[in-house]
C-alpha positions in Angstrom: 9.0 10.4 -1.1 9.1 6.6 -0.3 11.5 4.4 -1.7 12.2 0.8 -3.2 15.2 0.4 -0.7 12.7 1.1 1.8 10.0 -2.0 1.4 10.6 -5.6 1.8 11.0 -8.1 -0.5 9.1 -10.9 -2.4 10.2 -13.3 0.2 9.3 -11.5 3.0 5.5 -10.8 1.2 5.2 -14.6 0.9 4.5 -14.7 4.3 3.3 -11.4 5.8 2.0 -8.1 5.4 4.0 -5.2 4.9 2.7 -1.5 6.3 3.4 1.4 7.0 2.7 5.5 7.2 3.6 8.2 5.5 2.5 12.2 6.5 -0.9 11.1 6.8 -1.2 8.1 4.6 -1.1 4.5 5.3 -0.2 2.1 3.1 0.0 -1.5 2.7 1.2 -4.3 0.7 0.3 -8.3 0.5 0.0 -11.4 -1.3 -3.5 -11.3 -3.3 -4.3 -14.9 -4.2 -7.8 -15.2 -6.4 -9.3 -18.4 -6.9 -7.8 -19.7 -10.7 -5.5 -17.1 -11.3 -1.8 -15.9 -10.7 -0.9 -14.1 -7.1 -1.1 -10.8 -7.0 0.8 -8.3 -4.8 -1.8 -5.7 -3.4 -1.2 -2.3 -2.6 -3.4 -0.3 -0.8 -3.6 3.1 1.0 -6.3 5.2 3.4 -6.0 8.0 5.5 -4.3 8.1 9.2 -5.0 7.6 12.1 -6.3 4.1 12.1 -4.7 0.6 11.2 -5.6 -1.6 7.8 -8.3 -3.6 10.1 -10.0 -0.9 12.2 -10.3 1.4 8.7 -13.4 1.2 7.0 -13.3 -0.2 2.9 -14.7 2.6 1.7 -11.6 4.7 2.7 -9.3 2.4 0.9 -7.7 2.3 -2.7 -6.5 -0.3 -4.2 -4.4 -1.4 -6.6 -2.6 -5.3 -7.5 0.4 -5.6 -9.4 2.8 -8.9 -10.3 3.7 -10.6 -7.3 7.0 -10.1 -8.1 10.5 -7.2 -7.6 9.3 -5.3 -10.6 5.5 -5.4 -8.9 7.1 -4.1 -6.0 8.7 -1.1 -7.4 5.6 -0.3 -9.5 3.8 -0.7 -6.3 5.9 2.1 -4.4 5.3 4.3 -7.7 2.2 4.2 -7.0 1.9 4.8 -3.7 4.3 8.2 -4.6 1.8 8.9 -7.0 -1.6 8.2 -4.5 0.8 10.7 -2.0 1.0 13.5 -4.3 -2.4 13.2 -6.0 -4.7 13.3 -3.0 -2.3 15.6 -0.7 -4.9 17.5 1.1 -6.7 13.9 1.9 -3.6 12.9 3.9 -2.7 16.6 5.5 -6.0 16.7 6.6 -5.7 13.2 8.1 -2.5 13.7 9.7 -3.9 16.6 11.9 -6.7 14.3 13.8 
């Protein structure tokens, strides 16, 4: 199970991507900023073995939330959630 201790912070988000792996999923988090509306943190997660830029859109799910601590922490429920809801996605991803 990811945890909140485990991601960066707002400040770190301002600037960079966050992203990492876990048993066969990938996962990512970002600024979202949308022409005439608020920033956004996105989440987003596809299947191993390939990085955010070499994996196809199709294989992606997405999701934005407050750009903000409480965005973050909503964020990792969610990726918990994408984890245990599509588990054979990522088992059979992690065996490639």
């Amino acid at each position: 199970m990811l945890e909140l201790k485990d991601f960066m912070p707002v400040n770190y988000l301002k600037k960079e991507r966050f992203t990492g792996s876990y048993n066969g999923m990938r996962f990512c988090m970002e600024k979202a900023e949308h022409e005439g509306s608020d920033t956004m943190l996105a989440v987003v997660v596809w299947p191993e073995p390939y990085g955010y830029d070499a994996t196809s859109e199709e294989q992606k799910t997405r999701i934005e939330y407050t750009f903000d601590a409480d965005g973050i922490a909503k964020g990792v429920d969610w990726l918990n959630e994408q984890y245990a809801s599509q588990a054979e996605r990522w088992k059979k991803s992690s065996l490639r």
